[in-house]
Biopython code that builds the backbone (N, CA, C, O; Angstrom):
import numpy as np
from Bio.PDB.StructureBuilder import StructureBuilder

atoms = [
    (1, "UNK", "N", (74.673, 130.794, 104.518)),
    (1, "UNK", "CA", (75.208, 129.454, 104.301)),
    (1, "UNK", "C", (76.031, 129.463, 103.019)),
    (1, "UNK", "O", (75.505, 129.851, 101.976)),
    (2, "UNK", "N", (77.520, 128.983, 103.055)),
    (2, "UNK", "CA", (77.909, 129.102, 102.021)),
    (2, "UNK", "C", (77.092, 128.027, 101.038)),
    (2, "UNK", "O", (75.923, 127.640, 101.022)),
    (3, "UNK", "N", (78.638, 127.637, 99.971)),
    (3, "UNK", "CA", (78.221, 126.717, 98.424)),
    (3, "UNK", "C", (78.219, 125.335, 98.631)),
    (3, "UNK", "O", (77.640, 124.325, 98.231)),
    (4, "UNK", "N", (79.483, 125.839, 99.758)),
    (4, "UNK", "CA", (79.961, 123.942, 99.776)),
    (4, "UNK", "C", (78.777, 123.490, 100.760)),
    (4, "UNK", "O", (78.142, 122.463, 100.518)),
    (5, "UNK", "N", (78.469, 124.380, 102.003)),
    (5, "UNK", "CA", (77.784, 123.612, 103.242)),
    (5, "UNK", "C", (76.279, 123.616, 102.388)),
    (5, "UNK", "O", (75.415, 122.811, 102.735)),
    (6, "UNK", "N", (76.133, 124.168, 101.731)),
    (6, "UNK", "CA", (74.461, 124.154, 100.698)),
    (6, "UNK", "C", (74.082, 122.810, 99.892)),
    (6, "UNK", "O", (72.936, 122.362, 99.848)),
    (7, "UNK", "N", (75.385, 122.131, 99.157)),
    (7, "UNK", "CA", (75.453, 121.608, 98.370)),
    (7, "UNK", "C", (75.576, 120.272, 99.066)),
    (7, "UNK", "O", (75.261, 119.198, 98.554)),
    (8, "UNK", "N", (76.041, 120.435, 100.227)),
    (8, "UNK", "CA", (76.305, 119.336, 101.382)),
    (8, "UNK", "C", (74.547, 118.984, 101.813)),
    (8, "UNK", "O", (73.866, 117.975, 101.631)),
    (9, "UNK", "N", (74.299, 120.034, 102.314)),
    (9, "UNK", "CA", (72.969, 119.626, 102.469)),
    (9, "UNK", "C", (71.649, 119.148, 101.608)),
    (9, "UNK", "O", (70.700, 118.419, 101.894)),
    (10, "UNK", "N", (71.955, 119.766, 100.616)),
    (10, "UNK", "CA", (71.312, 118.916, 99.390)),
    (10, "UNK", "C", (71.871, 117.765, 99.226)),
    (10, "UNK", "O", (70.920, 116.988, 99.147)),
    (11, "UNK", "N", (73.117, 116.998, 99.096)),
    (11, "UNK", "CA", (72.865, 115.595, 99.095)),
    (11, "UNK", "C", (72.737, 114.712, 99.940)),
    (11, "UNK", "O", (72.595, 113.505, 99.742)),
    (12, "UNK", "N", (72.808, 115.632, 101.539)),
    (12, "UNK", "CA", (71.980, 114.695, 102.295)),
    (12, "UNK", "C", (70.389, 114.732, 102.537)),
    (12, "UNK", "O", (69.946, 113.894, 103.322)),
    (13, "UNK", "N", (69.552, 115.568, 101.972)),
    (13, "UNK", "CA", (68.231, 115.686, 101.505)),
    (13, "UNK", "C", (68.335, 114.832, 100.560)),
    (13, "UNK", "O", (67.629, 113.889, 100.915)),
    (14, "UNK", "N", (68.839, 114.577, 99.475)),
    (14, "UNK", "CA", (68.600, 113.342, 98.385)),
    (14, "UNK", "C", (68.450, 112.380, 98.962)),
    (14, "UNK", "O", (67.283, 112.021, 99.112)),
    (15, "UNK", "N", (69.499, 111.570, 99.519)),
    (15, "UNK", "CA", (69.805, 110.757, 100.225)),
    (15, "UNK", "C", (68.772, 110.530, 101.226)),
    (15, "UNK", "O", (68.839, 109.467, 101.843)),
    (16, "UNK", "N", (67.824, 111.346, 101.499)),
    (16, "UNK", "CA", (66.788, 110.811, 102.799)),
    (16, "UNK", "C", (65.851, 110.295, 101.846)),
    (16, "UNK", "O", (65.440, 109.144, 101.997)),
    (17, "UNK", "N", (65.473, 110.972, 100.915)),
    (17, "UNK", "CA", (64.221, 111.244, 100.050)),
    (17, "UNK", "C", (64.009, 110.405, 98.668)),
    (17, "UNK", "O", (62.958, 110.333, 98.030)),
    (18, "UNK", "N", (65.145, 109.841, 98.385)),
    (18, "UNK", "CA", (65.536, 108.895, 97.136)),
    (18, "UNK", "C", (64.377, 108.078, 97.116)),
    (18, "UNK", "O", (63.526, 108.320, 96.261)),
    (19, "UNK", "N", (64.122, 106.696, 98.314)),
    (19, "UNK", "CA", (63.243, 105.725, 98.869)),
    (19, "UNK", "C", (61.723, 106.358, 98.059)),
    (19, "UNK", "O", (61.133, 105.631, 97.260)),
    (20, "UNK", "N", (61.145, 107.943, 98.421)),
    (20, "UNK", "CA", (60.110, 107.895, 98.262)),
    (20, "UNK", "C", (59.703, 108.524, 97.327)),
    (20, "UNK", "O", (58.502, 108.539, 97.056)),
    (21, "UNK", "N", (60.746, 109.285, 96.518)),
    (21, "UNK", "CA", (60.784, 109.654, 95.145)),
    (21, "UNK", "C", (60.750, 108.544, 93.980)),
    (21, "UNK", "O", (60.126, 108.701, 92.931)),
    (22, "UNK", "N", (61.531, 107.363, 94.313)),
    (22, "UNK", "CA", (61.475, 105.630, 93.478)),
    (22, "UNK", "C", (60.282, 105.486, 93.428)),
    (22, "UNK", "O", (59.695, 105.391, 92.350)),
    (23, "UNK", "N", (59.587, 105.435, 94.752)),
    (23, "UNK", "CA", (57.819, 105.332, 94.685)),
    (23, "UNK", "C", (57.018, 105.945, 94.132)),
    (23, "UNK", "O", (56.110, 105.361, 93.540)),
    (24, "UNK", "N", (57.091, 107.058, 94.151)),
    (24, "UNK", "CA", (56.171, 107.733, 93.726)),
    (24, "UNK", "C", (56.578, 107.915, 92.025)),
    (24, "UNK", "O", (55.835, 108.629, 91.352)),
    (25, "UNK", "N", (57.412, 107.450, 91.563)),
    (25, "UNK", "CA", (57.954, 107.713, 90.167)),
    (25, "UNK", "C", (57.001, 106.544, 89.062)),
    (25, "UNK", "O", (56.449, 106.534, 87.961)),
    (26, "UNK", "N", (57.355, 105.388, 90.572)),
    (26, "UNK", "CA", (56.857, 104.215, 89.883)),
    (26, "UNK", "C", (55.315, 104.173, 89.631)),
    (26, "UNK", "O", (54.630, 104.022, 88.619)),
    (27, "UNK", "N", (55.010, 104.390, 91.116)),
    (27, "UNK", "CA", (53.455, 104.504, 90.449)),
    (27, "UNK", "C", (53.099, 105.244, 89.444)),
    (27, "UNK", "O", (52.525, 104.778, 88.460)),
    (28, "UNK", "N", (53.475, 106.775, 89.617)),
    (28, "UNK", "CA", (53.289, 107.401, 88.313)),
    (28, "UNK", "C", (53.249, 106.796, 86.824)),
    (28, "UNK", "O", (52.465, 107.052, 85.910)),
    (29, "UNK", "N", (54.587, 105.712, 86.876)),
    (29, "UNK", "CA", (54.724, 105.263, 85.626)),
    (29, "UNK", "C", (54.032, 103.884, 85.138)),
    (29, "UNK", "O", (54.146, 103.308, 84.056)),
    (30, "UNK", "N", (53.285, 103.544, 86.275)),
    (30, "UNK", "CA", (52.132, 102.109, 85.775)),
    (30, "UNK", "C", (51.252, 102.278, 85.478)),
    (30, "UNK", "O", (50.422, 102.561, 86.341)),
    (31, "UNK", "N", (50.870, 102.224, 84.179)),
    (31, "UNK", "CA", (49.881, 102.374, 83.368)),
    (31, "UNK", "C", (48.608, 101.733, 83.418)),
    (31, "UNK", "O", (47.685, 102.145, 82.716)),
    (32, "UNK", "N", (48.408, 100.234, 84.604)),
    (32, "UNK", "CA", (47.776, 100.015, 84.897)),
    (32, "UNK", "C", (46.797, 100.443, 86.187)),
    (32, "UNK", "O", (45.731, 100.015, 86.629)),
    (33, "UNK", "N", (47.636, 101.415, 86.521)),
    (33, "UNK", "CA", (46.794, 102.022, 87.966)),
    (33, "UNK", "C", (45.845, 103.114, 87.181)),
    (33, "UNK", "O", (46.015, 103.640, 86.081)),
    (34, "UNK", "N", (44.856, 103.256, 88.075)),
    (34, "UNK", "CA", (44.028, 104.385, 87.876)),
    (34, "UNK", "C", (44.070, 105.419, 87.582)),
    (34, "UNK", "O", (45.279, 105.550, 87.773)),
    (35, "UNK", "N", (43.677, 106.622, 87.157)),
    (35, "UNK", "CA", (44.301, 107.623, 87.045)),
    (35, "UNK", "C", (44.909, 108.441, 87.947)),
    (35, "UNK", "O", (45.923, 109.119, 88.112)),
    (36, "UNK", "N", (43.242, 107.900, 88.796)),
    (36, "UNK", "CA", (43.423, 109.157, 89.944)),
    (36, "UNK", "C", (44.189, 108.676, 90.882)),
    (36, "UNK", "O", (44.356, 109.417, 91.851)),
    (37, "UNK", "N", (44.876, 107.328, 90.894)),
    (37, "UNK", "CA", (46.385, 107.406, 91.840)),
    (37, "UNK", "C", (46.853, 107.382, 91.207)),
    (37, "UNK", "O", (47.776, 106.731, 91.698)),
    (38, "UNK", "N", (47.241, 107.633, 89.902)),
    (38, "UNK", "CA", (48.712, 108.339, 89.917)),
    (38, "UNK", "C", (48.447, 109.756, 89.817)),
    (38, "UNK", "O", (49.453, 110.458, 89.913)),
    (39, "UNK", "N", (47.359, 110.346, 89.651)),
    (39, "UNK", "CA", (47.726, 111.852, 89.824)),
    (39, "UNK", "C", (47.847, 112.344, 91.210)),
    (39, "UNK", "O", (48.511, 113.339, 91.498)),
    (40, "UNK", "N", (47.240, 111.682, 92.004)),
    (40, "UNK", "CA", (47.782, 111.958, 93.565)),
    (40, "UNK", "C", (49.289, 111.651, 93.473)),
    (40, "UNK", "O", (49.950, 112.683, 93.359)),
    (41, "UNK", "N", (49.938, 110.637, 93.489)),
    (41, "UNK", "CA", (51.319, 110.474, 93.288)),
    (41, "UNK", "C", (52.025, 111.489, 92.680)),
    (41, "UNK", "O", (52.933, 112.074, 93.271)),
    (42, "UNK", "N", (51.581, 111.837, 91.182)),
    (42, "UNK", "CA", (51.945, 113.011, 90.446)),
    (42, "UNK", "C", (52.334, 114.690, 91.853)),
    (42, "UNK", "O", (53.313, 115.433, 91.921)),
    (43, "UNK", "N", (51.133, 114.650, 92.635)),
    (43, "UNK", "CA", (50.868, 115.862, 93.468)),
    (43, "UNK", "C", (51.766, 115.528, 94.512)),
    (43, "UNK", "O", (52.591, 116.303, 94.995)),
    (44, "UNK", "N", (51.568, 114.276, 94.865)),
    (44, "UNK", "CA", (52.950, 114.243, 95.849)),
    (44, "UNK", "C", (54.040, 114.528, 95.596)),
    (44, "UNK", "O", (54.420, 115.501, 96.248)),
    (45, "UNK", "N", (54.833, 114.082, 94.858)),
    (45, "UNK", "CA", (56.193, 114.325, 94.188)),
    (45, "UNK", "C", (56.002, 115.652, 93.362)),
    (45, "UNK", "O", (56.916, 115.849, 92.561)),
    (46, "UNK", "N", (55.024, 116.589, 93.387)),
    (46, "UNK", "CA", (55.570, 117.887, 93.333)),
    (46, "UNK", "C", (55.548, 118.382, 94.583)),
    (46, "UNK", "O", (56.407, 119.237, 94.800)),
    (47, "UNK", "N", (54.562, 118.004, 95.802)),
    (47, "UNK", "CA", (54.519, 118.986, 97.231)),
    (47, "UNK", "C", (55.833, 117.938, 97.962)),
    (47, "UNK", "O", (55.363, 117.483, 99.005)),
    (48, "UNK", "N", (56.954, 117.542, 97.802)),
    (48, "UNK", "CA", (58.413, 117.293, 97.791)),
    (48, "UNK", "C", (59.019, 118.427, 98.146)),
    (48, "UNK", "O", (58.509, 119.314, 97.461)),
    (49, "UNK", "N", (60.011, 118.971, 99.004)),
    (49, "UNK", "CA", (60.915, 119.906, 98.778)),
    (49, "UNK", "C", (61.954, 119.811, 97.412)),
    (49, "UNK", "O", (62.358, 118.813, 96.817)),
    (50, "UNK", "N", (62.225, 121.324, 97.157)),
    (50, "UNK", "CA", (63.500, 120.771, 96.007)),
    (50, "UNK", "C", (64.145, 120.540, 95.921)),
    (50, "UNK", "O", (64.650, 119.859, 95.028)),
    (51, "UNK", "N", (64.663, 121.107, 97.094)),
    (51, "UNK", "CA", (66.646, 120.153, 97.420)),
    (51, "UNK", "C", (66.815, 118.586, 97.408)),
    (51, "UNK", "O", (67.811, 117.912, 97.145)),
    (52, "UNK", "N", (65.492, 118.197, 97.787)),
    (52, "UNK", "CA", (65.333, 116.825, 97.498)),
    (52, "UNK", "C", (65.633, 115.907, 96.392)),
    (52, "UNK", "O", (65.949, 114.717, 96.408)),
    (53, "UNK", "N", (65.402, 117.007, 95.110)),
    (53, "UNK", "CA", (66.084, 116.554, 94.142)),
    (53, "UNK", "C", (67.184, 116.339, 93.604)),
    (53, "UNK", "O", (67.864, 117.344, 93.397)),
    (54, "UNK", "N", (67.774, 114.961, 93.178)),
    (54, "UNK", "CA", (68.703, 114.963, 92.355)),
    (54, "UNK", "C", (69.504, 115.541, 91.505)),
    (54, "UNK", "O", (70.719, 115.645, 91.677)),
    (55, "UNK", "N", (68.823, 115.992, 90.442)),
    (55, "UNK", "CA", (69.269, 117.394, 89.613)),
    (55, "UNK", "C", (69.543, 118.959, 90.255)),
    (55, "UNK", "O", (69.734, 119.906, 89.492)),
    (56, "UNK", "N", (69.540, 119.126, 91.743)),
    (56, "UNK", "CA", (69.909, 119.877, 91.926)),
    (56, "UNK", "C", (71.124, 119.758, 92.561)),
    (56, "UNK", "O", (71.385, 120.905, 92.926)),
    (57, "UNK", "N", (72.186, 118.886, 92.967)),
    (57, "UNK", "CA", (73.126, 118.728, 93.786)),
    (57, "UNK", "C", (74.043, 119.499, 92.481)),
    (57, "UNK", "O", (73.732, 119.672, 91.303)),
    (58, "UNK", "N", (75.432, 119.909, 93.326)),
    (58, "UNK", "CA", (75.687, 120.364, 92.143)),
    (58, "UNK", "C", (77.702, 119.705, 92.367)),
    (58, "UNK", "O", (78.247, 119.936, 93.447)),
    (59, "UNK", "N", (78.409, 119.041, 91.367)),
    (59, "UNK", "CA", (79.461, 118.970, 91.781)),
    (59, "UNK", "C", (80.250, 119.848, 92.285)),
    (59, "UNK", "O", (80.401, 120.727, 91.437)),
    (60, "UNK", "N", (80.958, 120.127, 93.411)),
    (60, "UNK", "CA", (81.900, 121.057, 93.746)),
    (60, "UNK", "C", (83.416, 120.687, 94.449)),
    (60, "UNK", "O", (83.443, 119.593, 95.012)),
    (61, "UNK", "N", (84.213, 121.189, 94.465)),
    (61, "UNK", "CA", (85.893, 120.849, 94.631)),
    (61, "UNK", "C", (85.244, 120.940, 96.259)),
    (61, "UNK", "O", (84.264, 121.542, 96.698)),
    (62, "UNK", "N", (86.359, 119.975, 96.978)),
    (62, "UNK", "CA", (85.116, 119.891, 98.416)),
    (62, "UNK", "C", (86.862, 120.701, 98.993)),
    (62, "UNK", "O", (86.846, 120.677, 100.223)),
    (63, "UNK", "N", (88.057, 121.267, 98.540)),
    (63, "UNK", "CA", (88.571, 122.370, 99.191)),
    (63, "UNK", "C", (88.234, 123.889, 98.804)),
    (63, "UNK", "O", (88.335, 124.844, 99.575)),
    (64, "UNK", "N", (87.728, 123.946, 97.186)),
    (64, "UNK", "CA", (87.389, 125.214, 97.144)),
    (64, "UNK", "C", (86.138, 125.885, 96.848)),
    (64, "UNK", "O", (86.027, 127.095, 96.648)),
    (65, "UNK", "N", (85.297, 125.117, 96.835)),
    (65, "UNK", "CA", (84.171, 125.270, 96.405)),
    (65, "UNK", "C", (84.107, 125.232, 94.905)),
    (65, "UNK", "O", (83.074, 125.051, 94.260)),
    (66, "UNK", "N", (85.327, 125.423, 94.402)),
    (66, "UNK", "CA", (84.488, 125.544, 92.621)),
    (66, "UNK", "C", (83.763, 124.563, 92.028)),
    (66, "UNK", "O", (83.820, 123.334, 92.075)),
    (67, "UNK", "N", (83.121, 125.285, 91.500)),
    (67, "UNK", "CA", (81.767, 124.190, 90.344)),
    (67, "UNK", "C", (82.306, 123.839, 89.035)),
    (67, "UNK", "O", (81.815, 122.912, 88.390)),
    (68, "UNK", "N", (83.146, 124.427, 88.671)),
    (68, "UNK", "CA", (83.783, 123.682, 86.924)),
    (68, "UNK", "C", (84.927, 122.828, 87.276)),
    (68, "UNK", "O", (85.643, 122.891, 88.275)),
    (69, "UNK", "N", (84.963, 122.197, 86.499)),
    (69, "UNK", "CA", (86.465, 121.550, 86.529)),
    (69, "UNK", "C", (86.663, 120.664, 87.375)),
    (69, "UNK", "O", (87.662, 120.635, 88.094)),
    (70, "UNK", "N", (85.791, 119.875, 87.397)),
    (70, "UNK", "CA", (86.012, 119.073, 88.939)),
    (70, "UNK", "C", (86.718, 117.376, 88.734)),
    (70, "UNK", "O", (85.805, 116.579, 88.951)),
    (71, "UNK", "N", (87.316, 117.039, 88.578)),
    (71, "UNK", "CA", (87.950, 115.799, 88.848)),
    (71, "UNK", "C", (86.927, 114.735, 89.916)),
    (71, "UNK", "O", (86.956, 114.591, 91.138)),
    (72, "UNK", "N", (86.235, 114.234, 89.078)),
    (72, "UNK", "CA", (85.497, 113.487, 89.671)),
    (72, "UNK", "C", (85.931, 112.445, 90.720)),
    (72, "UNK", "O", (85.235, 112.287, 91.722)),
    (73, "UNK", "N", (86.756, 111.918, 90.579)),
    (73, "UNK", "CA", (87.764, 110.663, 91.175)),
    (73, "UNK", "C", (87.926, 111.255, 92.697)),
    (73, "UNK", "O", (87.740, 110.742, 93.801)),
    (74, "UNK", "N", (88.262, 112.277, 92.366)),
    (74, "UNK", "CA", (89.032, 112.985, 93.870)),
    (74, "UNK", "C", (88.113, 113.755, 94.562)),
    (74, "UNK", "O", (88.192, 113.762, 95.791)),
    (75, "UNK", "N", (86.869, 114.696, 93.756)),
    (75, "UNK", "CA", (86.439, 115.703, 94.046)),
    (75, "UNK", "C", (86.856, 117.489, 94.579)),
    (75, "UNK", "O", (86.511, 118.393, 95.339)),
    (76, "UNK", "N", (87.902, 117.084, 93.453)),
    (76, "UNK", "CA", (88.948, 118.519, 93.460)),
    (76, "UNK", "C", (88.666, 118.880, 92.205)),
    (76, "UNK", "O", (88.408, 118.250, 91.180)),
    (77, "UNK", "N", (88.791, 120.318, 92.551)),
    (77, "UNK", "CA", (89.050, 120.908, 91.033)),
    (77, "UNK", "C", (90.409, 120.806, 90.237)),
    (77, "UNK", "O", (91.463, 120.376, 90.707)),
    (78, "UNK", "N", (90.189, 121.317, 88.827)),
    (78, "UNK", "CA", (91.383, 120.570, 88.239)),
    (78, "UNK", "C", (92.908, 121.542, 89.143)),
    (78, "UNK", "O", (94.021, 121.135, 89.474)),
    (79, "UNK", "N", (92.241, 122.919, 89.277)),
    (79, "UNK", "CA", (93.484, 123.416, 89.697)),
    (79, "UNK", "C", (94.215, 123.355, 91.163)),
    (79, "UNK", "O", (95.362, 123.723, 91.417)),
    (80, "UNK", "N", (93.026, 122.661, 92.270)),
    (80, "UNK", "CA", (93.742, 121.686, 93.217)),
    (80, "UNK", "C", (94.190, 120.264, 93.032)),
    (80, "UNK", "O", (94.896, 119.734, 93.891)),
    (81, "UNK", "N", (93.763, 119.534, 91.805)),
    (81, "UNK", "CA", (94.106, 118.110, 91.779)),
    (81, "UNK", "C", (95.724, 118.670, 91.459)),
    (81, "UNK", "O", (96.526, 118.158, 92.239)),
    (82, "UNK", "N", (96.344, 119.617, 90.465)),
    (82, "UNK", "CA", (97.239, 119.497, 90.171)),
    (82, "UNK", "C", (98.219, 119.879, 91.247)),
    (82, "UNK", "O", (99.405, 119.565, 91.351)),
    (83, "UNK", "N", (97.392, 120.695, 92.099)),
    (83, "UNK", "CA", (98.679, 121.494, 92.987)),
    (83, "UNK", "C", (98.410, 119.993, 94.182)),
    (83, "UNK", "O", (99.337, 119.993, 94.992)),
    (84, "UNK", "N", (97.811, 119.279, 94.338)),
    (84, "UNK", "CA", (98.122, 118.195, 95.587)),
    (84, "UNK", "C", (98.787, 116.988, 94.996)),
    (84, "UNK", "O", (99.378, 116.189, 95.723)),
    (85, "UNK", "N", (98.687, 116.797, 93.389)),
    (85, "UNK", "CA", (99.356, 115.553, 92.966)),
    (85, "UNK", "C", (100.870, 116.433, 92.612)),
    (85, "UNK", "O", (101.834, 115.698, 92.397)),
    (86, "UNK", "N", (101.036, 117.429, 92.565)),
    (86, "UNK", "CA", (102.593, 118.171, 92.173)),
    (86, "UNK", "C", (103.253, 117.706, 93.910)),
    (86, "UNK", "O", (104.317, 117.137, 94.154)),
    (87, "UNK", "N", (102.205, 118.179, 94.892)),
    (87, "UNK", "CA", (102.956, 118.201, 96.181)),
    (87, "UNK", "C", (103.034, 116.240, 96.660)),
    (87, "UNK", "O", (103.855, 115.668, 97.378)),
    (88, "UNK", "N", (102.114, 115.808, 96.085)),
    (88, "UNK", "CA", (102.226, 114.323, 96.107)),
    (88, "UNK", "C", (101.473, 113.835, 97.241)),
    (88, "UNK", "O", (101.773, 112.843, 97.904)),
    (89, "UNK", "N", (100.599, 114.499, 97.401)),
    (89, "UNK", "CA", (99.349, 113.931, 98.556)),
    (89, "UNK", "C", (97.897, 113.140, 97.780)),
    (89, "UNK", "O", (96.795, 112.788, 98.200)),
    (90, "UNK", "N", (98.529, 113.104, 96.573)),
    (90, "UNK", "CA", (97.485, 112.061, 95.817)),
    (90, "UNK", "C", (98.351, 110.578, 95.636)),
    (90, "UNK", "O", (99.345, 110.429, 94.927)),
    (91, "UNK", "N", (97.818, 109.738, 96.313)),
    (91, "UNK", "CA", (98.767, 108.321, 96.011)),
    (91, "UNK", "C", (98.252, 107.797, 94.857)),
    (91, "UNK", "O", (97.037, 107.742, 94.665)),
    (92, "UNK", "N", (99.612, 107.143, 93.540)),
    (92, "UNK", "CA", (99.136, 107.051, 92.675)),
    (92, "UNK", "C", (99.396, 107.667, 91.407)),
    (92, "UNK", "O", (99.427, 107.135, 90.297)),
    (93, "UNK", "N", (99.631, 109.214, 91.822)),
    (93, "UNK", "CA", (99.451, 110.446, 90.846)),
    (93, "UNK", "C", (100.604, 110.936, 90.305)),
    (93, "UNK", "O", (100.896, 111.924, 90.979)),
    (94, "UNK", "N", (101.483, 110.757, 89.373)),
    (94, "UNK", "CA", (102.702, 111.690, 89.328)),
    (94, "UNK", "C", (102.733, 111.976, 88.081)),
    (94, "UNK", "O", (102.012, 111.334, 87.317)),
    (95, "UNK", "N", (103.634, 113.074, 87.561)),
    (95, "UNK", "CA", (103.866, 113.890, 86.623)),
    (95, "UNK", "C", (104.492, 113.207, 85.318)),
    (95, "UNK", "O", (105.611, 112.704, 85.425)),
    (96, "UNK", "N", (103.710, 113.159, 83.889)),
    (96, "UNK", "CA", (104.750, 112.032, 82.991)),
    (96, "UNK", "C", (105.779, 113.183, 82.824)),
    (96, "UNK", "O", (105.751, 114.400, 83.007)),
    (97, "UNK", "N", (106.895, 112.089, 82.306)),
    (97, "UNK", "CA", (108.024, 112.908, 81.875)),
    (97, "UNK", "C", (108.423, 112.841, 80.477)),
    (97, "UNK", "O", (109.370, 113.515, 80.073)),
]
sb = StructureBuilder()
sb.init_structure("model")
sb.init_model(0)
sb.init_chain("A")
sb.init_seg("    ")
for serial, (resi, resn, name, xyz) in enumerate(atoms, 1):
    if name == "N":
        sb.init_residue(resn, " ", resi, " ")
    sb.init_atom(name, np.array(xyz, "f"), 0.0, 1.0, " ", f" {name:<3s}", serial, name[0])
structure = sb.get_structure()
């Protein structure tokens, strides 16, 4: 599996899993519950898969896969944002003079 289809699938694993990660965060963090539910909670949200997590998605240019440089707006890297706003398939985008 490549970077991009990996990285694809990790944020649609986030995206399923968000709902019950909120939960289990929260209980964890009420100080009025018992201990021993939140350390069950605690055990849940580690027996979670990891892709599930947030912190693992990783930005990538969704034509080349690269991971640095990414132009958030567009989701290109900087060295495709420039070559599609030079060719002018970014509306919006042009060169100062």
């Amino acid at each position: 599996m490549g970077k991009v289809a990996m990285d694809t699938l990790r944020r649609s694993l986030v995206a399923t899993a968000e709902p019950a990660r909120v939960a289990l965060r929260a209980i964890i963090g009420n100080v009025s519950l018992p201990p021993t539910i939140r350390s069950a909670a605690v055990a849940q949200l580690a027996s979670l898969p990891r892709n599930t997590s947030a912190g693992r998605v990783r930005n990538r240019c969704t034509v080349t896969g690269r991971p640095r440089g990414i132009v958030r707006d567009w989701g290109l890297s900087r060295i495709e944002f420039r070559l599609s706003a030079l060719k002018g398939d970014l509306p919006g985008i042009m060169k100062k003079r």
